[in-house]
N, C-alpha and C positions, 0 to 999 in steps of 0.2 A: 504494500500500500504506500505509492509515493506520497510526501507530504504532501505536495502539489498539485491534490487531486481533487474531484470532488467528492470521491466514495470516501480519502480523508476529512475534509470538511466536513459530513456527516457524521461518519464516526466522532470527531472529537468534541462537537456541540452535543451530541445526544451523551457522550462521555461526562464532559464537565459540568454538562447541566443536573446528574445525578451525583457528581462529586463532589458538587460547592452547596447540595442541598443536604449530604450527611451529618454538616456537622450541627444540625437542628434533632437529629437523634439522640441527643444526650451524652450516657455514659456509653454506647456503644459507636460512637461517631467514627471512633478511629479502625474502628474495627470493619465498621460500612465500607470506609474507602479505601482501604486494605483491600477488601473483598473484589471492591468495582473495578481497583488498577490493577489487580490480579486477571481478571473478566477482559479488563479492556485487553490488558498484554500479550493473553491467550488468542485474542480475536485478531487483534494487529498481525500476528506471528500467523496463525493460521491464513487468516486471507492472502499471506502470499503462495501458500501451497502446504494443502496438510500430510502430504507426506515430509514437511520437513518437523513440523510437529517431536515425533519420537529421537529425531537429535538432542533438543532442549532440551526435553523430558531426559532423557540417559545425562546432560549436563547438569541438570538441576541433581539428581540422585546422586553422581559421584559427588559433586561441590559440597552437597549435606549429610553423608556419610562419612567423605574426608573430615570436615572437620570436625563430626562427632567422634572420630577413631585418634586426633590430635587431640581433644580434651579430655580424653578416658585417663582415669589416674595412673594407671602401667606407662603413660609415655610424658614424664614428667620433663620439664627445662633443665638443663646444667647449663647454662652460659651462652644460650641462646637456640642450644644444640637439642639435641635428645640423644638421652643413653641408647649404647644397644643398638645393634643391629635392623632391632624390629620397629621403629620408628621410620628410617631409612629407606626400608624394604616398602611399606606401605606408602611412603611419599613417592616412591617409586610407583609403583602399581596405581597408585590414584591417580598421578599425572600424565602416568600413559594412558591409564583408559579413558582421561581428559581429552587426551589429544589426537586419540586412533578415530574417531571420527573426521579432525578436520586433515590429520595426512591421509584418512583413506582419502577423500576427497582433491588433494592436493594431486594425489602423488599416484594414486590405483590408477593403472588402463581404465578407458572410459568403460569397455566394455564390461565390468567388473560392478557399476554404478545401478544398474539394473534403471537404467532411463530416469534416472533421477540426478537433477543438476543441482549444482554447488548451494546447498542450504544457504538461508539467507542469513547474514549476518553471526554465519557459523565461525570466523575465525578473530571476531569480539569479541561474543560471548562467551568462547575459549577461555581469552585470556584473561576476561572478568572472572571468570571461573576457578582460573589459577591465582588469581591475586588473593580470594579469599581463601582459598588452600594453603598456601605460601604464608599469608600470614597467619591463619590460624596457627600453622605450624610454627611459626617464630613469637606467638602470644602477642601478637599486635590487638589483635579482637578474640573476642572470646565466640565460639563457636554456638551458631542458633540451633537452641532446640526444636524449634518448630520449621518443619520442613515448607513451609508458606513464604516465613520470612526470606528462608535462601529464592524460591521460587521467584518472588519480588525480586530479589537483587537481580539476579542472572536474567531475568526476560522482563524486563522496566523500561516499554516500549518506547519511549522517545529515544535511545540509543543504542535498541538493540541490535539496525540494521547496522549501522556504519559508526558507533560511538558515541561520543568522546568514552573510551574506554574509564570504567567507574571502578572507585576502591569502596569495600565494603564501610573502610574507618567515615568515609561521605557518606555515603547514600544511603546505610542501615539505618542511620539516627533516624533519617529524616522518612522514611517509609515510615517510620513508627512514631510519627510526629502527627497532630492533627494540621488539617492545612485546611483555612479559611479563605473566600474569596476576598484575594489584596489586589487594588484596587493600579500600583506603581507593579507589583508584579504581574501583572495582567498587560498592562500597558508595554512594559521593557520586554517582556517574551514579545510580544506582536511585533516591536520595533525592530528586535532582532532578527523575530522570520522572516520580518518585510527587507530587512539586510541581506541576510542569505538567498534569498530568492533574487535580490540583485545580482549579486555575485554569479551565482549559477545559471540563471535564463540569460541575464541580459550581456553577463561578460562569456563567462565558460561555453557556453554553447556557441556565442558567436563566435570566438576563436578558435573552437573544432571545428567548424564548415572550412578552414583555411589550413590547419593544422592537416585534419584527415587528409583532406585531397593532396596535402605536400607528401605526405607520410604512406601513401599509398603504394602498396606494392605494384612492382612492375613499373615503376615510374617515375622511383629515386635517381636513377641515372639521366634520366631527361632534364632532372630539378637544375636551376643553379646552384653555385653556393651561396651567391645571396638569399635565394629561394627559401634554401636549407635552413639560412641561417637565422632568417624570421621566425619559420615555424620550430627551433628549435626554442627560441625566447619566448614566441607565445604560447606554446607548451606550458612553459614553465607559470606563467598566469594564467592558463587553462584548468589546469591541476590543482592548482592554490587555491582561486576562485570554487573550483567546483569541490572539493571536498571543505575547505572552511567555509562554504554557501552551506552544504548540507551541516555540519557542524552550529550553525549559527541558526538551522531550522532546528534541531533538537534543541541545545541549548532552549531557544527559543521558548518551543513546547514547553520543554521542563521547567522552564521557569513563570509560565504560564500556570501551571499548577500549583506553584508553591515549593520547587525544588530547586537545589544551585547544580549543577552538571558541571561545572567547572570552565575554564577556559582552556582550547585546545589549539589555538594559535593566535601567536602575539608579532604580527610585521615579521615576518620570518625573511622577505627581500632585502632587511633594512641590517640584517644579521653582519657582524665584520669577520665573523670566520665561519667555518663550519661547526668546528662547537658549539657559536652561539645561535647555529641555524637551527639544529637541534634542540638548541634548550629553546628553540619557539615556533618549529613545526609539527606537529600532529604531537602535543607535548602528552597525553596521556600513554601514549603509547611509547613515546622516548622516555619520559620516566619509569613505565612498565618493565623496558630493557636494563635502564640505567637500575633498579631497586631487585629486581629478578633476577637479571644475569650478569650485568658487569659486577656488580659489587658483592653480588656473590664469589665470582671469578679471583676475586680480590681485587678489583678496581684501580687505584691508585697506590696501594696502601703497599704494593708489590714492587719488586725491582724493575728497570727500566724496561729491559725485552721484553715481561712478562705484561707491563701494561699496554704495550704493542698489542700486544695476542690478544689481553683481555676484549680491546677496541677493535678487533678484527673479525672475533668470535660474535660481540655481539650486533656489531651489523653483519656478520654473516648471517643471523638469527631472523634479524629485522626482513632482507632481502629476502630470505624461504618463508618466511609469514607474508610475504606480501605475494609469492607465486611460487608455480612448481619449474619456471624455465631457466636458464642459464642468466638469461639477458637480467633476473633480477638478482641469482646472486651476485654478479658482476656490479652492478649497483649498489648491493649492500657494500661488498667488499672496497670497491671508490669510498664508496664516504668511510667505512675504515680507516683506506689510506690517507685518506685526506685527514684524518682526526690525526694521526699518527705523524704526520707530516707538519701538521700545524705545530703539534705538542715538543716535535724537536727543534721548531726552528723560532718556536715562538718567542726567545732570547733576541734575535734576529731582525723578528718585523719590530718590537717594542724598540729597540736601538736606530732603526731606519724611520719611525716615526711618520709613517704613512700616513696622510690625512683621513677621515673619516668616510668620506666618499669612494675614495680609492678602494680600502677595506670592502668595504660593501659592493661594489663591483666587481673584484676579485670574486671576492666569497659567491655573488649571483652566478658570473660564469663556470668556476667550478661545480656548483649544484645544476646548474643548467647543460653543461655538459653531460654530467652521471644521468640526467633526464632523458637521453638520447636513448639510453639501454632500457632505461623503464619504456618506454613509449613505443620504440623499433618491435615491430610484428619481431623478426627473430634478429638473433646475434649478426647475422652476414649482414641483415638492413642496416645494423645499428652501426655494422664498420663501413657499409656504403654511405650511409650518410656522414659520417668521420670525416670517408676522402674526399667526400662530395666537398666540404666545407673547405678543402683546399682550391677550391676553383674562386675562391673570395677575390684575391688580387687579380685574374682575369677577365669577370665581371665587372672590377670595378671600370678599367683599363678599358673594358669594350660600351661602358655605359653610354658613355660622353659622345663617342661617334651614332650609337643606335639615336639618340636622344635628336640628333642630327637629320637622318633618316624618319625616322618614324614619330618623333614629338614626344614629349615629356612621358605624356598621359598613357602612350602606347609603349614608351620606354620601361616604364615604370612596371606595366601591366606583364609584359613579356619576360623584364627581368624578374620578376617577384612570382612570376605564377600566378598572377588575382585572375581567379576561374568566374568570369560572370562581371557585371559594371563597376568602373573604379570604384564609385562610390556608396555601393554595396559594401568595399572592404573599409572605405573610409568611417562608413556607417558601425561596422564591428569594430573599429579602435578605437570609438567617441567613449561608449560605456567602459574602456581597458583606461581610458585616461582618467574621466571620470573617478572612475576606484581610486587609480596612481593618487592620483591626485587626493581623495579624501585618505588614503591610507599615508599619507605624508604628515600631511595637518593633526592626526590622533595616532604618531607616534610616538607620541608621550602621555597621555589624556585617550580614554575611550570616549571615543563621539559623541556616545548617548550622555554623557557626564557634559561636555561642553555641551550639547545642545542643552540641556535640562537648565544648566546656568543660563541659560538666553530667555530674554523675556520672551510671554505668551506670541507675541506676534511673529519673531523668529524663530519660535518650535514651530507653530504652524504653519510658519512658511518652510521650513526644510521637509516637514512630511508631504506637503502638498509638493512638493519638488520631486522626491522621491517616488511619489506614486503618479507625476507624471512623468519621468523619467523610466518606472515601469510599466507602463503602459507602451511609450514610446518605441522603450526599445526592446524590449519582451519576443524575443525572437521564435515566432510561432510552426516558424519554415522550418527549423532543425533543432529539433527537441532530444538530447541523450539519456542516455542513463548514468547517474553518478558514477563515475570511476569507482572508487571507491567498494563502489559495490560489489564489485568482482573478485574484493579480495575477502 
């Protein structure tokens, strides 16, 4: 069920309208909308296809078993650990039968799938799944007796398809919180969804009609490299846009209810290396690596080589959770190298004293290059497009003459590959600036914070802006599916 729907719109009026009217039930209020987000989550889940149903369910049972088998008094803490063998053994056995779902899925012949494709939002709720196992295991939270309340956690429908991945230390309290109709919370969720559906209709989609066609098999070799070299940048705000659009619709929802989902990206373009691009792209999931598997690995706290491996290991982790093909361990492994690269020479850039802009350009084109392998149908596309990008100083060298020949407009259209009227493509880079542009101004300050400071006349004029700007440019012609979603 996309947000963006109207079979969603239904469900979530008829939803909230029974959930802002519980808490007039008294002493069982909290218990009412327990029940209703329980209803609703099962209904969300199922409407995409009930055979993925009995995945959640096998998730939800190991998530509530593990940590009932971590709080039995035979598997006590010593120092963070647990004695014995039999502790070990059973973290073992939990997290694999955690995860033999989502690598059958990854990894089995299709043929092996019995015509059933990739559950939705199967390799989320995984990791949701393992965070509260992990921690039970480490006495971060103390293990729910009632197998309802894991059930909430793990299928807590604003983030089950695509996240922001949730730790149980959040969102337990707050499931078993009563939650009344607020009045700023109702308001800041809609402002939010009405952000994210910018980002995604009006930026992400329109950059894929230009992106796909460059990216198209069979016809990398035709491209130029300037060609190349657009669709490899708008890529890069194709991707950003369309998964923190959907981010910004959950968000949204959740907080629409009465719930905080957290924040899962912070100007991550505006990053001056790759660490700090990480500590601000898809951050529930890069903290999920960082608290799971680097620091388990021993993180920093290790000798020099071995923090190499640590940051190697765990974007190779990141890379096979985001796919089963080469082109993404390849990816994870770049931005390994890149951390590793950074962390030797970072003596280096602090002595060189690079200005701020520079950093951040650096750091864009390194993550935008690793972009190539994510995006590239396979490995061979991602190294045609590599050499393709060595055609840049020939292009440029034969621009000036074409321009001569054929005029600006036809120059422009032939070197760039704009498939259909210039100003169709000039119409898809209004709302990329647009963004650019607002994501400048509230890199320090979130938006809704400055706008909210502005008197009445200037909040209504930025919504009214907004929603004729989605109206505008709401691109009706080429509608995708979240990226996102496929992993």
């Amino acid at each position: 069920m996309q947000f963006v729907s109207f079979a969603f719109a239904i469900f979530f009026v008829v939803f909230v309208s029974f959930y802002y009217l519980a808490p007039r039930c008294g002493k069982n209020a909290i218990a009412l909308q327990r029940i209703l987000l329980l209803l609703a989550s099962a209904c969300f889940y199922a409407f995409a296809d009930l055979k993925f149903v009995p995945f959640l369910l096998c998730s939800i049972a190991v998530t509530y078993f593990a940590g009932l088998a971590f709080n039995s008094d035979d598997l006590k803490f010593d120092g963070g650990g647990y004695r014995g063998a039999k502790g070990r053994a059973l973290l073992i056995a939990f997290v694999a039968a955690d995860l033999l779902p989502l690598l059958f899925f990854k990894y089995a012949p299709k043929a092996w799938r019995g015509g059933i494709i990739f559950p939705l939002g199967l390799s989320f709720f995984t990791f949701q799944s393992l965070s509260y196992i992990f921690d039970c295991r480490s006495n971060k939270i103390k293990a729910e007796k009632n197998i309802l309340d894991v059930a909430l956690f793990v299928s807590f429908f604003p983030v089950i398809s695509s996240g922001p991945i949730q730790r149980a230390g959040n969102l337990m309290p707050q499931l078993k919180s009563l939650h009344n109709f607020d009045y700023d919370n109702a308001t800041c969720g809609m402002k939010q969804f009405a952000w994210g559906v910018f980002k995604k209709f009006c930026v992400a989609d329109a950059l894929a009609v230009y992106v796909d066609f460059v990216y198209a098999r069979g016809t990398l070799s035709e491209q130029s490299g300037l060609a190349l070299l657009l669709a490899v940048v708008l890529y890069a705000f194709q991707i950003y846009c369309d998964f923190s659009g959907y981010s910004d619709m959950a968000i949204g929802v959740a907080r629409f209810m009465g719930f905080d989902a957290g924040k899962n990206f912070d100007h991550p373009y505006l990053a001056t290396s790759v660490g700090d691009f990480w500590r601000r792209w898809h951050i529930s999931l890069s903290t999920w690596l960082r608290d799971y598997v680097y620091i388990p690995l021993g993180g920093s706290r290790v000798a020099l080589p071995l923090i190499y491996a640590n940051l190697a290991i765990t974007f190779l982790v990141s890379g096979i959770w985001h796919g089963s093909t080469w082109n993404f361990v390849i990816w994870g492994l770049l931005h390994g190298f890149f951390q590793c690269v950074g962390r030797a020479t970072k003596g280096v850039w602090e002595k060189t004293r690079l200005p701020v802009f520079a950093r951040v350009a650096v750091t864009f084109c390194l993550v935008a290059f690793a972009w190539i392998f994510f995006r590239a149908p396979t490995f061979y596309d991602a190294l045609a497009i590599i050499k393709g990008l060595g055609k840049i100083p020939f292009d440029v060298v034969n621009f000036l003459p074409m321009t001569k020949s054929l005029g600006l407009k036809d120059a422009l259209k032939t070197t760039f590959s704009i498939d259909g009227g210039f100003m169709s493509m000039v119409n898809r880079l209004v709302p990329l600036a647009i963004f650019m542009v607002i994501s400048f101004v509230t890199r320090k300050r979130s938006g809704f914070e400055i706008v909210k400071a502005k008197p009445a006349f200037v909040r209504w004029l930025s919504y009214y802006a907004l929603a004729i700007i989605l109206i505008w440019f709401y691109n009706t012609g080429f509608v995708s599916n979240f990226i996102y979603s496929n992993f």
